[in-house]
C-alpha positions, -999 to 999 in steps of 0.1 A, spaced: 217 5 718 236 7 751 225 38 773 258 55 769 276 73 740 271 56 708 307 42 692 324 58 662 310 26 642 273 31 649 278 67 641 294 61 612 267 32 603 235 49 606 252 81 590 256 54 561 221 46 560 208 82 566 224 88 531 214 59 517 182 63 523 184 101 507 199 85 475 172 58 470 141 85 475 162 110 451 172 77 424 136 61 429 119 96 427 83 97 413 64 128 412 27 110 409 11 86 430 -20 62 421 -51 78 413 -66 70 448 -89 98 468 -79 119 503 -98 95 520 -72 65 512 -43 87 517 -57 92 551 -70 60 561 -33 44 556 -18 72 571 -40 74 601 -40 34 605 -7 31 599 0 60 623 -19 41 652 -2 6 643 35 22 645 27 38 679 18 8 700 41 -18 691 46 -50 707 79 -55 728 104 -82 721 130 -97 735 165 -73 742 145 -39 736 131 -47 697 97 -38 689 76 -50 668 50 -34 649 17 -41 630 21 -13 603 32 -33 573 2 -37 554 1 2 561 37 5 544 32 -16 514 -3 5 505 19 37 511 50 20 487 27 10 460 1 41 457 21 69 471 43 91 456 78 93 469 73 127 489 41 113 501 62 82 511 86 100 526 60 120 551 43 87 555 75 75 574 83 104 592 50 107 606 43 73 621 79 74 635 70 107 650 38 96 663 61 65 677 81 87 694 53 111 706 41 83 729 74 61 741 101 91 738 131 67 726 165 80 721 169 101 691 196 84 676 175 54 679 147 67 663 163 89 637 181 53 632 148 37 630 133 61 605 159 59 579 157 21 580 124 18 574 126 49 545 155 31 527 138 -2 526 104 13 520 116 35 488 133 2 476 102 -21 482 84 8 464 106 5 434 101 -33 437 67 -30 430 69 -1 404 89 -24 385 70 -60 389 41 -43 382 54 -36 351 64 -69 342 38 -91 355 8 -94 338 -20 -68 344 -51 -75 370 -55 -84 401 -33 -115 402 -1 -93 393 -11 -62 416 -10 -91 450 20 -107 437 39 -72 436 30 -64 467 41 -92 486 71 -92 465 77 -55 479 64 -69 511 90 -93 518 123 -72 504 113 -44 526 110 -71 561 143 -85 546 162 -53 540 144 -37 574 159 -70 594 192 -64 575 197 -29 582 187 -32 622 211 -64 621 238 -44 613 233 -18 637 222 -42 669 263 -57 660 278 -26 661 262 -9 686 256 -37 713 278 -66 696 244 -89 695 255 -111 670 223 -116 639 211 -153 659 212 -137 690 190 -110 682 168 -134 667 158 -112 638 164 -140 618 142 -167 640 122 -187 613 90 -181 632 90 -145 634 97 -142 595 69 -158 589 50 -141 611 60 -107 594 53 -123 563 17 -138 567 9 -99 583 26 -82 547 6 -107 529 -26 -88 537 -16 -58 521 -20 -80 488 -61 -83 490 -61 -48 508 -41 -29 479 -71 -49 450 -101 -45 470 -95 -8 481 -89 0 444 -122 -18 428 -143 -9 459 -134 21 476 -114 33 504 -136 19 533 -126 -15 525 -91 -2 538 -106 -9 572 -127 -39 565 -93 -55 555 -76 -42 581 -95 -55 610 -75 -93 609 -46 -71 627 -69 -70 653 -66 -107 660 -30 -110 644 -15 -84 674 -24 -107 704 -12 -134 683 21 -119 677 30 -114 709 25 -146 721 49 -158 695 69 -133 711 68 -144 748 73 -179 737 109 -172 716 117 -153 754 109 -177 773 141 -205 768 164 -173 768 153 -156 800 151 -192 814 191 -199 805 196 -166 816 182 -177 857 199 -208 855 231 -186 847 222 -166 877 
């Protein structure tokens, strides 16, 4: 978003999704969460809390985190209040270290709440149509996985147009490469989400550690989408 005041449009577009985002936790409401101990609740929370606050920078200002493993666990085996201070917190923590804009942040926060709270209902409800084990539990969660990078993607399209008229293929939200990128990272929260509940919350971080190698990875993905844009941009100059 541009330095200055935000337009009437973005205002009115992230008031949009601020309510949206209200309605889904209040329609998609659940009380009870999976039957998981304190020490899951804070592994994810804690992991996902240090993923969301040192995220890798991409082109035009967009960051990109490694937290969505850390989201689908908290869709699928939180409860919605628990989801809901699952978000807040890592956006908080986000904003404890880089200090972004509010209205960014408040933006970016309500993004990833709506589309969280739908992935979450996703998976509530392929859960309960698939067949039981551990073949329907992974195919739920990357099913949640990639509605939440698609609706996430969606929303911040939407705002990126209003607010600094960067058309969806500019931004490059919608580069082939980086979905699948996103996508192969949410595919781990498949084996993580089985093997944490038949072995035990320490096998949150065993199947964590790939983000390790997947982070450098990203971001020279990243620096290699930059490269033929900041070079047009020189030969502009």
């Amino acid at each position: 978003m541009k330095e200055g005041r935000l337009s009437t449009a973005s205002r009115g577009y992230i008031a949009a999704v601020s309510l949206a985002a209200v309605l889904a936790s209040a329609v998609f409401w659940h009380a009870n969460g999976a039957a998981i101990s304190l020490v899951s609740v804070l592994l994810i929370a804690g992991l996902g809390v240090l993923a969301h606050a040192y995220p890798i920078q991409g082109f035009r200002h967009q960051a990109y985190q490694m937290t969505l493993p850390f989201i689908v666990l908290a869709a699928a085996l939180f409860s919605t209040a628990e989801l809901v201070a699952f978000i807040l917190l890592i956006h908080l923590a986000e904003q404890a270290r880089l200090r972004r804009r509010l209205p960014i942040q408040w933006f970016n926060a309500c993004d990833y709440l709506l589309s969280a709270v739908i992935a979450a209902a996703l998976y509530h409800r392929a859960g309960a149509l698939l067949t039981d084990g551990a073949l329907g539990q992974v195919a739920a969660a990357l099913a949640a996985a990639c509605v939440f990078i698609l609706l996430n993607r969606v929303l911040l399209a939407g705002v990126l147009w209003l607010a600094r008229r960067l058309s969806p293929v500019a931004s490059g939200l919608f580069q082939p490469e980086l979905l699948a990128a996103d996508v192969v990272i949410a595919w781990m929260a498949g084996p993580m989400l089985v093997l944490t509940l038949v072995t035990g919350p320490w096998m949150i971080l065993v199947t964590a550690a790939p983000l390790v190698l997947a982070r450098p990875a990203l971001a020279g993905l990243l620096d290699r989408h930059d490269e033929p844009i900041l070079a047009s941009r020189e030969r502009a100059a």
